[in-house]
N, C-alpha and C positions, 0 to 999 in steps of 0.2 A: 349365331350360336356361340356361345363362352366358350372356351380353352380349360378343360380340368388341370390343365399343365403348366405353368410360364415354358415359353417357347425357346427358351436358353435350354431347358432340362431336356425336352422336344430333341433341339440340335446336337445336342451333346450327346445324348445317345445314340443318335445315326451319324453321326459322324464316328465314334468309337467303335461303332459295331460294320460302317464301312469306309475304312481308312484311304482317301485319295479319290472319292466318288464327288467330293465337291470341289468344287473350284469358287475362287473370291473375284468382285468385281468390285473394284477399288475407285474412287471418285478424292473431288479434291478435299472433302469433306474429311478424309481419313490421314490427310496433310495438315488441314491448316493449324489443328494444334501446336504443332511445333512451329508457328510464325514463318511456316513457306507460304508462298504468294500463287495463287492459280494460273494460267497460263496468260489470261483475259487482263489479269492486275499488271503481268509483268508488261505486257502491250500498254496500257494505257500508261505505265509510268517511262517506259519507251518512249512514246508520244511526246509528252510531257516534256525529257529531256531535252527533245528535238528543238520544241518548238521553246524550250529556254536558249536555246543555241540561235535560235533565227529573231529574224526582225518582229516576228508574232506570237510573242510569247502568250500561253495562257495562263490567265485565273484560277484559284481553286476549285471554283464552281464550273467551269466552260466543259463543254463537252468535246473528248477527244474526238471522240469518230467526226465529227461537224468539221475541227482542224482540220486533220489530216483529208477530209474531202475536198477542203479549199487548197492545202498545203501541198499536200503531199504526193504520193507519185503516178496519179490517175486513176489507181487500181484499187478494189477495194482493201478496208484496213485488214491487216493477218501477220501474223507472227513471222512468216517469211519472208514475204516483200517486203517487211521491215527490215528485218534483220540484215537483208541485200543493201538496204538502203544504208541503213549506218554502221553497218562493220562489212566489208566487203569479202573477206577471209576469214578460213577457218581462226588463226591465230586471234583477228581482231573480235570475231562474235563469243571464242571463250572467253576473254578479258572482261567482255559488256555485258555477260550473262552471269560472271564469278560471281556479282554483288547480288543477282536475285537470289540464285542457289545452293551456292558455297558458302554456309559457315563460316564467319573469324573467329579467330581463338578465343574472344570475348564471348562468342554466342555458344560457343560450345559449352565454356565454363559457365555458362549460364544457361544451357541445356536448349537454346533454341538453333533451330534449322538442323537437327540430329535426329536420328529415328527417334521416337517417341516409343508410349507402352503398348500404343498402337503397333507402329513397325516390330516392335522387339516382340509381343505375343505373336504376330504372323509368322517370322522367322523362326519363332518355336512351334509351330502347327508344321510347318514345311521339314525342319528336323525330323518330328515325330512320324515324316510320314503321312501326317492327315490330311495333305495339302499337297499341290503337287503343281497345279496349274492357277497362276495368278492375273485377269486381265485390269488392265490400269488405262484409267482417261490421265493421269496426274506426268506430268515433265519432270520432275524431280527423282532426284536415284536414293531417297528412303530406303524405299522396299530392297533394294539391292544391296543397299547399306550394311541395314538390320541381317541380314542373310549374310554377308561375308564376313561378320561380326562373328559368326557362330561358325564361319567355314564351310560356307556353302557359296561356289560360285552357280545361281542361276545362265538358263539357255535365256538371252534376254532378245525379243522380237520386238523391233521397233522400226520397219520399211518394209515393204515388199521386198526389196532385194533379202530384207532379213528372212522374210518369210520366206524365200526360196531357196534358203539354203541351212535353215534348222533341222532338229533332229526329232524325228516323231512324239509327240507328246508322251508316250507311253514307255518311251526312252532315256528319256532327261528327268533327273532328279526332280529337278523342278522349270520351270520357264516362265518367264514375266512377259508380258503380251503388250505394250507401250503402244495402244490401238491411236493415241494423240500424236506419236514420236516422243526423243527424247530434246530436252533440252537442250543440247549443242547439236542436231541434228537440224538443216532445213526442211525434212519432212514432217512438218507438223500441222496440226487442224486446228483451230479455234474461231473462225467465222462461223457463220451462220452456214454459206457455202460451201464452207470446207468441211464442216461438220454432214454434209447430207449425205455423204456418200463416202464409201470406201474403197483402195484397190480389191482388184480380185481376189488376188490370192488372201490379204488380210481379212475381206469379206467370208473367204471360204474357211479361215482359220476360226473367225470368230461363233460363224453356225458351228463347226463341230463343234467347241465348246460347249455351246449352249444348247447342243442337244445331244452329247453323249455325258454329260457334268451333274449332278446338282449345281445349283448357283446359291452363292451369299454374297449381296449384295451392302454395301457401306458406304458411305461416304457420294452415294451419287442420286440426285434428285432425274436424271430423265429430263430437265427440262430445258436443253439445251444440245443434247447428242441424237439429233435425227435418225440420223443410219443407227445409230446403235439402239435407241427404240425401237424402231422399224426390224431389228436383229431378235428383239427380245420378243416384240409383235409372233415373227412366224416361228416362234421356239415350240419344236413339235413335239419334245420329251417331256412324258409325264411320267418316267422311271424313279425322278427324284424332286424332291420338291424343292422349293424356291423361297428361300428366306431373308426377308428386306431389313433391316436396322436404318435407322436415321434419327437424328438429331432434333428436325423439324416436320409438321407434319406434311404429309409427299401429297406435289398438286396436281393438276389433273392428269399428267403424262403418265404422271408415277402411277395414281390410282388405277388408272385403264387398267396400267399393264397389271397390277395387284388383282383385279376382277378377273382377267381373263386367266392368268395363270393359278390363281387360289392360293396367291405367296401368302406368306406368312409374316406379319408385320410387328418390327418392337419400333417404339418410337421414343422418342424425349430420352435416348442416349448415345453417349460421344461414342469418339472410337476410340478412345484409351477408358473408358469404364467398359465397352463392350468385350473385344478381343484378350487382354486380360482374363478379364472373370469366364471367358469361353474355356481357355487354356487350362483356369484354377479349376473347372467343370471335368476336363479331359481328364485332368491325371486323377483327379478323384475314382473316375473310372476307371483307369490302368490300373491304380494301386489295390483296387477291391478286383480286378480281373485276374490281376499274376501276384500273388502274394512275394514279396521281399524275395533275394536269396541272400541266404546264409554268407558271411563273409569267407566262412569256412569253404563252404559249396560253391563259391566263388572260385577263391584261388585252387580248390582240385577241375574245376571246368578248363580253368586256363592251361593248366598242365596237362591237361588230356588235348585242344587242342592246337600247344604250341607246334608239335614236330611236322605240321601239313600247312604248306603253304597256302593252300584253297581253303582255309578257316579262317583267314584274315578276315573274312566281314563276322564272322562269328564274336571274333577276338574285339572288332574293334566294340561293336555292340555292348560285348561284356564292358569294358571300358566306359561308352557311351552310359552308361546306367550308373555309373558312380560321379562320372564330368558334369551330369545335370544336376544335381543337389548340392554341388559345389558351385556353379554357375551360379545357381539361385541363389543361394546362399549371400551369394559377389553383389549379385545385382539389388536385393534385398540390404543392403548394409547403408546406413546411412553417412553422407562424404564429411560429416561433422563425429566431434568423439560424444560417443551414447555411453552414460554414467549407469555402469553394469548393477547399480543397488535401487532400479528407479528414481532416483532422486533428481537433482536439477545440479546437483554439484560433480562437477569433475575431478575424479583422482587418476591425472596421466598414466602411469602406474602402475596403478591398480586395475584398470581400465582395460589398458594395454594387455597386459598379462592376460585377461581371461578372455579377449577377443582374442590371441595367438591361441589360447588353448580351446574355443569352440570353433575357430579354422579348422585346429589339427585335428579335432575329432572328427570332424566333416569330410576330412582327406584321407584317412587311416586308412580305409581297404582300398583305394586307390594307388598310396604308395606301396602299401605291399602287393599289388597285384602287378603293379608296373616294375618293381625292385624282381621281382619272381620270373615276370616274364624274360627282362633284362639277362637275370643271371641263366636261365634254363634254355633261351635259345640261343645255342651255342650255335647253331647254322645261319644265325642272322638270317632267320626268314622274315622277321618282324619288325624290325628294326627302326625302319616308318613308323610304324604303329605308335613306339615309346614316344619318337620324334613327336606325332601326331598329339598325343594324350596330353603331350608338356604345351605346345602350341595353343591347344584348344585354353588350357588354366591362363595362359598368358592373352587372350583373349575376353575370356572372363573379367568382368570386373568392375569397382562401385562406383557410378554414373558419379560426375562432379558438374555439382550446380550451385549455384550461387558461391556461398563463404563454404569452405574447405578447410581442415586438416591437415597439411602434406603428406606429415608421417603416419596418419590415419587412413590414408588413400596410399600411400606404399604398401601398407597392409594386406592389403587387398591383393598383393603377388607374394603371401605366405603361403596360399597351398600350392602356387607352383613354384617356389622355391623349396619345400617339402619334399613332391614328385620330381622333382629333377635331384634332388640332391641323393633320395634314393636311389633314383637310375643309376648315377653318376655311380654312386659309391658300388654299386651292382655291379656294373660294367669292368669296376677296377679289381674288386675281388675278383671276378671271372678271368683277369685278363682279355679283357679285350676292351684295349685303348684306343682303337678304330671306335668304335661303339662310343666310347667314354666321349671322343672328338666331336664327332657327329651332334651329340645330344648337348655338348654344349656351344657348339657353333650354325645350328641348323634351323633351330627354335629361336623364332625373333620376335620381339616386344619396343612398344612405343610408348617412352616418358614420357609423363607429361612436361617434363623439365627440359629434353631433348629431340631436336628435331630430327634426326635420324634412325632406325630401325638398330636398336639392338642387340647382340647374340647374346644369347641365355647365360653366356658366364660372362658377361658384364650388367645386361640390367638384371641378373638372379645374384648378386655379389649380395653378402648376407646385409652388409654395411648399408646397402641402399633401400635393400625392402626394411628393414630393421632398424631404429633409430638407435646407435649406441648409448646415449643421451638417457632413454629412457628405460631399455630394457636391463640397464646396471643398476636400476632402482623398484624392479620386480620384489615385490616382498616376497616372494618364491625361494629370492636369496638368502633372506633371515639375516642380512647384514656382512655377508661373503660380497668382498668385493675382486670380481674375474676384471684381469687386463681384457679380456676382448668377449664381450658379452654377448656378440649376436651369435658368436661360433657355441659360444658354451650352452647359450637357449639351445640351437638347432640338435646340438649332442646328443642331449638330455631330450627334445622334444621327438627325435626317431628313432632312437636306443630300441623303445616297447617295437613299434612296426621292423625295426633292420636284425634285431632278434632271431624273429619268427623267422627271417630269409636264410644270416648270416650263421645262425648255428649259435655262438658261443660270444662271450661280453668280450673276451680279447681279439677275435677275429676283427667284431664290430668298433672297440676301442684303435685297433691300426688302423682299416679301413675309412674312417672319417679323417683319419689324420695324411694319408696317403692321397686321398682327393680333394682335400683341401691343398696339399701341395701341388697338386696337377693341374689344381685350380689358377694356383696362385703362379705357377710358369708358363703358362697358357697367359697369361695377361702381359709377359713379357716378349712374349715370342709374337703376340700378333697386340701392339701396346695400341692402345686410344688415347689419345693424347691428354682426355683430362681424368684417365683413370689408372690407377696402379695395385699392384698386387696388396688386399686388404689384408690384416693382420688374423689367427684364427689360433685354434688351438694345436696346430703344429709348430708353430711358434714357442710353442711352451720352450720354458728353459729347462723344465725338471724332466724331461721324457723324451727330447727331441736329438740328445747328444748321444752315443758311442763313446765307452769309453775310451777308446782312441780317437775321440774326439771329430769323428765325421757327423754329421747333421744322416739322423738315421732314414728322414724319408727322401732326400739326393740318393742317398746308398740304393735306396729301396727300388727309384725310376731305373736311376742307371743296369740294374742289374735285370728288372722285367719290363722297361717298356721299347719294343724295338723299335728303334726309331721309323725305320723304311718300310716294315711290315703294316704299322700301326699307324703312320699317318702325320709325327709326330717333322712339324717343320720349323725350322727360324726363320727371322726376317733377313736373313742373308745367306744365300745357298754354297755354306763353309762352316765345316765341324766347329773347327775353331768359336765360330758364332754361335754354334747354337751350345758350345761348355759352355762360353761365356756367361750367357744368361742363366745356367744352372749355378754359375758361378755367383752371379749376380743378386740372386734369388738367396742364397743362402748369405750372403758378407749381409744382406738389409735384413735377414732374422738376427744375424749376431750382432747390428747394431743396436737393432732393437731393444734385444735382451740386454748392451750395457747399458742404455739410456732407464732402464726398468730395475 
């Protein structure tokens, strides 16, 4: 009988209208996109290596299993007794396993062995809620990947011993079920043998599943997992139905099981054309379910409820609602520069300029909700939360594959230099330089330029997401040429959102200039060796003097930020040291200004 429906529209709607009813069963099919190897390849190139190590080397054609029965160590061939055999320790089997599974910086910039659009839509199913319970034949930590990407540490079950000591399915966010093992682990399946059967308890894990779940099935043909056929064989729940996707057509294992459960079959597509267009199906249906709020309706939500500590997951949701359009947005940008007139010709530029301004509109009610929230919880109930929202943006961000941009892929940390600078500037109006601290040493991010994690007022330095180079040839300028263009963009680009929070244009005119100095002795007091305080519009020479000639935002710290109350340390525990640096901080503004 025909289908009036495509079976995507089918999914989409029961899944929307019962969120966390299905659970995914993952196969290597839904990996090998991204150029990871099955468990079966990494064996046989194991093999391989061995037997280039010994006196019997093979050919390309020779069949491994035949070697290793003649060769090797009596037992039949499987990823364990291998692995015993040629790495003896844990230290030795990660080093000999790094080259299957781990990414070099080559593959990454070139987008292979990384979650693909595959893992990245699952990890967006599991955010939303719609997903909850993931089971995986695949050794590789994709799925795990894709999910801590977005800031979600999965419950990940990969032994019996694991099994014995998780947390009830109906408890955990989410949980990954490693029914194979994982890759650095000796408990794993890949014989014929090892494949027929399961421990108990994994056994018992996998029937709930599949019979209190829907299932959507991906990436896995049935014809090689016994026990877990034989699992899907006595699947007694007819509650929810069972929907198969595959690439190629499913053979006979597949089929049975299609017969007897009345799955539902799409066929001749990947898992990065499936799980995508799943996702782009979901919100289609949110957005026609819960119409928009208001940015306005917004930020009065948040103020109703900052003052209760038990609204935090409310809070953070609000939040969460403005982080995914901006996500998308990151992830959606292409790592090369896209000439904003259609055309084939690039104007840096010009370019530049109007991708910073459809960032910032993409960010707008986010930094004012997080500037709002900042300034109005004076109880620091939420405090996390701010942390949180900035963490999430620094996460975000435009995949780099193949040729690359640099300063086009720095770009890509302008809404969360935005939300942080908001915060930041929030934090200082309010007085509370605790807060101000916090949010800019708590939030970590990874350059791609640097191999260490780090804190948000060094990789959020305007200098680094901002190419000075280019943004002092904004035509925005009309031929105004600013000593420090990235501070005078950021000015002028949160002026309209810090407004709405700060009241009045002179409040908001000190306040940027006040946090940029806090900025800029925070880089002194806790220095990195290849970074130093970047130059900004507190710098200015026509606004930044007393006419008694004190430097007015020194005057401004000294008198409201308490050192011992707020948090405020030097790198040597003696007053003296931490003048010094305030000292220090202002003699490189007055040099500046003579060399200018």
């Amino acid at each position: 009988m025909s289908r009036a429906l495509d079976i995507r529209i089918s999914l989409a709607t029961s899944m929307h209208a019962q969120p966390g009813v299905y659970a995914l069963l993952i196969g290597s099919g839904t990996s090998t996109g991204t150029g990871m190897p099955t468990g079966y390849g990494v064996i046989k190139s194991l093999v391989r290596q061995a037997a280039a190590a010994s006196e019997f080397p093979l050919d390309e054609n020779d069949d491994v299993e035949a070697w290793w029965a003649e060769h090797g160590d009596e037992q039949e061939l499987g990823y364990s007794n291998l692995l015993e055999q040629m790495a003896p320790n844990q230290a030795a089997r990660s080093a000999l396993l790094g080259e299957f599974f781990e990414a070099t910086e080559e593959e990454r910039r070139e987008g292979k062995r990384v979650p693909g659009p595959a893992h990245q839509a699952l990890a967006h199913l599991v955010q939303k809620g719609l997903v909850k319970v993931i089971v995986t034949t695949n050794f590789d930590r994709l799925i795990e990947q894709a999910l801590a990407a977005i800031g979600i540490v999965p419950q990940v079950v990969d032994s019996e011993q694991s099994v014995r000591g998780m947390k009830p399915l109906v408890h955990s966010e989410c949980t990954v079920i490693k029914i194979h093992g994982d890759y650095k682990s000796l408990e794993q399946r890949n014989t014929l043998a090892e494949l027929s059967s399961y421990g108990e308890g994994m056994q018992q894990l996998i029937d709930q599943v599949f019979d209190e779940y829907g299932l959507i099935i991906n990436g896995w043909s049935g014809e090689w997992d016994k026990a877990l056929v034989q699992s899907l064989k006595g699947r007694r729940s007819r509650r929810y139905p069972l929907f198969w996707t595959s690439y190629n057509k499913l053979g006979e294992a597949g089929q049975e099981l299609v017969v007897r459960h009345n799955a539902v079959v799409l066929e001749n597509v990947t898992a990065d054309e499936f799980f995508p267009d799943l996702v782009t199906r979901l919100d289609s249906l949110e957005k026609l379910a819960a119409p928009p709020i208001t940015e306005a309706m917004a930020i009065a939500r948040l103020k109703k409820l900052l003052p209760y500590r038990e609204n935090h997951i409310e809070l953070r949701d609000l939040l969460d609602e403005e982080l995914r359009p901006i996500a998308r947005a990151l992830s959606e940008r292409s790592p090369r520069i896209v000439p904003s007139d259609g055309s084939t010709t690039v104007n840096v530029p010009r370019d530049f300029e109007i991708e910073c301004a459809r960032l910032l509109a993409t960010s707008q009610t986010l930094m004012k909700l997080v500037a709002t929230g900042v300034m109005f919880d004076r109880d620091k109930l939420h405090t996390d939360l701010w942390i949180w929202a900035i963490q999430q943006l620094l996460r975000a961000h435009t995949p780099i594959a193949g040729g690359f941009h640099e300063h086009w892929i720095n770009l890509s940390k302008y809404p969360a230099l935005l939300v942080f600078r908001a915060a930041t500037m929030a934090a200082v109006t309010s007085h509370q330089d605790d807060v101000f601290l916090r949010l800019c040493r708590e939030p970590k991010l990874k350059h791609h330029n640097v191999d260490e994690l780090l804190p948000a007022f060094v990789g959020l330095d305007s200098y680094l997401v901002l190419d000075r180079s280019v943004v002092v040839e904004f035509p925005r300028w009309k031929g105004t040429r600013y000593w420090y263009p990235p501070s005078a963009l950021l000015e002028k680009d949160l002026e309209a959102s810090m407004l709405s929070v700060l009241g009045d244009q002179e409040t908001y005119w000190e306040a940027f200039r006040r946090t940029e100095y806090r900025l800029g002795l925070l880089t002194l007091l806790e220095p990195w060796d290849w970074f130093e305080p970047t130059p900004g519009m507190y710098w200015s020479r026509d606004t930044s003097w007393s006419r008694g000639g004190e430097l007015i935002w020194e005057r401004d710290f000294r008198a409201n930020a308490d050192r011992e109350a707020w948090g405020w340390e030097p790198v040597e525990d003696s007053d003296d040291s931490f003048s010094d640096k305030i000292n220090e901080l202002t003699e490189r503004i007055k040099k500046q200004q003579i060399m200018y």
